[in-house]
C-alpha positions in Angstrom: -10.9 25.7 14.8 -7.4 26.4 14.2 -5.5 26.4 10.1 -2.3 25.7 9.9 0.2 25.4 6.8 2.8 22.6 7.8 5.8 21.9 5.7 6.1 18.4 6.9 3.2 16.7 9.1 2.7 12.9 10.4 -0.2 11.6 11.5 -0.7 8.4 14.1 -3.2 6.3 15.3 -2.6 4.4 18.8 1.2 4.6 17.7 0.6 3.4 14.0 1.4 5.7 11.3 -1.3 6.6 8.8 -0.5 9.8 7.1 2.6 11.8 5.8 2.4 14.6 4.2 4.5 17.8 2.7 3.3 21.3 2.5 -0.1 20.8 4.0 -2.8 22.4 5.1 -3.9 21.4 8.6 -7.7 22.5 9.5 -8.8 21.6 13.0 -6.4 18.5 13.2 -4.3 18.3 16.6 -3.5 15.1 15.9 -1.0 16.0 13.6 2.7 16.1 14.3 4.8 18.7 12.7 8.2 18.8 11.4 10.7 20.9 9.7 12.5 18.4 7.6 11.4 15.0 6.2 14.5 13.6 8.4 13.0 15.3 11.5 9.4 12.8 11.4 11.4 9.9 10.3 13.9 10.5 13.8 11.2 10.6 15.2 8.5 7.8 13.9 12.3 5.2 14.5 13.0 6.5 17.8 8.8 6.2 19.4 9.5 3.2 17.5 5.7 3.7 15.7 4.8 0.7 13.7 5.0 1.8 9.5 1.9 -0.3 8.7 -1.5 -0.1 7.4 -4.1 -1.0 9.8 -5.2 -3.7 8.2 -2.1 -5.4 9.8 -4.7 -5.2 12.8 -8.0 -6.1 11.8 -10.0 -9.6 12.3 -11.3 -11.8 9.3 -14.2 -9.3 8.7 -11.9 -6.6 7.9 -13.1 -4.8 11.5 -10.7 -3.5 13.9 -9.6 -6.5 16.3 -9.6 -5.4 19.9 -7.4 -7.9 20.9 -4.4 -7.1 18.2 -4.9 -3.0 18.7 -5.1 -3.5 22.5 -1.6 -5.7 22.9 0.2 -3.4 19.9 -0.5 0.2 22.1 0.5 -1.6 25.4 3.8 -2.6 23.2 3.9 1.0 21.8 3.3 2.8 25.1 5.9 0.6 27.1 8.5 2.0 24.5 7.7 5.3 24.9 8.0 4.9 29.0 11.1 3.1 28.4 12.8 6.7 26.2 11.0 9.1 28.2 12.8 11.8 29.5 12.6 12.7 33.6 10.7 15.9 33.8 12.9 18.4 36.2 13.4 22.2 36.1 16.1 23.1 33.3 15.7 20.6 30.7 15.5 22.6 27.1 12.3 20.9 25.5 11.7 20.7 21.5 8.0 20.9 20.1 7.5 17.7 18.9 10.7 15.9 20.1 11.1 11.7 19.7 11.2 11.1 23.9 8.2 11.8 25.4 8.4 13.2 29.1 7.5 11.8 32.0 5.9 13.2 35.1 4.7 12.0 38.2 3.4 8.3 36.7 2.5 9.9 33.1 3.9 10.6 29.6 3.4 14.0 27.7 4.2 15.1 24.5 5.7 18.5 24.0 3.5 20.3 22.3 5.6 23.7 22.8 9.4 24.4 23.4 10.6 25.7 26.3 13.2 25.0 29.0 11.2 23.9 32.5 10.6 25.5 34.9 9.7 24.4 38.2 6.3 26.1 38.3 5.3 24.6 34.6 5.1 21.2 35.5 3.2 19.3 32.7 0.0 18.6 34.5 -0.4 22.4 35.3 0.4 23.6 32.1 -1.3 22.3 29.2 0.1 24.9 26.6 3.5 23.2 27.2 2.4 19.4 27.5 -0.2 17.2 26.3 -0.9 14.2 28.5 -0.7 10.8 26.3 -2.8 8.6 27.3 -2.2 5.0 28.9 -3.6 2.4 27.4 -7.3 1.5 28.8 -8.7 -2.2 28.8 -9.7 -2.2 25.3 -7.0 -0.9 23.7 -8.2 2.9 23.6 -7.1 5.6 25.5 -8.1 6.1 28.9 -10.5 9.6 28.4 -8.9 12.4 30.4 -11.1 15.8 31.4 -9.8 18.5 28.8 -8.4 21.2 30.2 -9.2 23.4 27.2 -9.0 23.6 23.6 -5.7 22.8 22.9 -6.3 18.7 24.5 -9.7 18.5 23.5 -10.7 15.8 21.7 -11.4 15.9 17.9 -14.1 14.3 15.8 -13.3 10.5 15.6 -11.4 10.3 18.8 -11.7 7.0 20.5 -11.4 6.6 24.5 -12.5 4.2 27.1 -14.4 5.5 30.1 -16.4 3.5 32.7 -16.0 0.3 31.2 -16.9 0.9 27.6 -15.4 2.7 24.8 -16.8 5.9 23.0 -15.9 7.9 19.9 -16.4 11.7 19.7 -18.9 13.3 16.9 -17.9 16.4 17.0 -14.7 18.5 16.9 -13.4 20.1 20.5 -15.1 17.8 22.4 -14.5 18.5 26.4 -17.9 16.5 27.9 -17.3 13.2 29.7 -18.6 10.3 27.9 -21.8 8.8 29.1 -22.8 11.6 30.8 -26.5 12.4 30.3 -26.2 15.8 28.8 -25.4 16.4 26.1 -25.1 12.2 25.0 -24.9 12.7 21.4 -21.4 14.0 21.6 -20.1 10.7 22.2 -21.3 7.4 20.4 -20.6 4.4 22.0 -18.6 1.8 19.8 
């Protein structure tokens, strides 16, 4: 479980902004994006183009999340970040946290630390540099990815697709496969 103190921190959900906040305390949240000016999160919630709304913008008549409406807004939200993603290639100087994801091989990755590449740090071999984001599934959720560790594993409330149906984590740190018979409670299906 890591702390952190942020000075500025924004928080998204399948590219829709739900939280910002100013000299916060961050327990066990990865989801959060940090910044060192207010200027800095709003560069980059304009540039990822991530929708200022409340989710309620994408709920049915029963006030539940409609599948539909969340599925066709992260298509929409993912396509723009393939469409400002930078090339990944040995000696481009990365920010933590920048507005253009990179792209690699097929995938996007945020830049979760900044460095300048290297050709032996690719971003599918090290995960202290990159985080994959996920494409879009069927439903609307992520696709779930194997964690490679603590630093992408996912975090109480996370919601993924996986063999046709879609899960949500119950616990923080969660690195087990979905579905999987052993240990099932760490995943509920939704």
């Amino acid at each position: 479980m890591t702390v952190r103190k942020l000075n500025y921190a924004l928080k998204t959900d399948r590219g829709v902004y739900e939280q910002f906040k100013r000299n916060v305390i961050v327990v066990g949240d990865t989801d959060y994006a940090e910044f060192d000016t207010a200027l800095d999160a709003q560069d980059y919630i304009k540039q990822r183009k991530i929708a200022v709304l409340n989710k309620d913008n994408l709920t049915n008549e029963a006030g539940e999340l409609d599948e539909a409406k969340v599925n066709t807004f992260y298509e929409q939200y993912y396509s723009n970040l393939e469409s400002i993603a930078v090339p990944w290639e040995p000696g481009l100087t990365l920010t933590k946290n920048q507005p253009q994801p990179v792209s690699y091989e097929g995938k996007l990755y945020e830049v979760i630390q900044g460095h300048t590449t290297q050709s032996d740090w690719a971003p599918d071999i090290v995960p202290a540099l990159f985080s994959e984001i996920q494409a879009p599934g069927g439903s609307g959720y992520p696709e779930w990815v194997q964690p490679t560790g603590a630093q992408d594993a996912y975090d109480l409330g996370a919601q993924v697709t996986h063999n046709g149906k879609n899960w949500e984590s119950t616990i923080p740190a969660n690195t087990t496969e979905p579905g999987t018979l052993l240990p099932l409670e760490y995943w509920v299906e939704i």
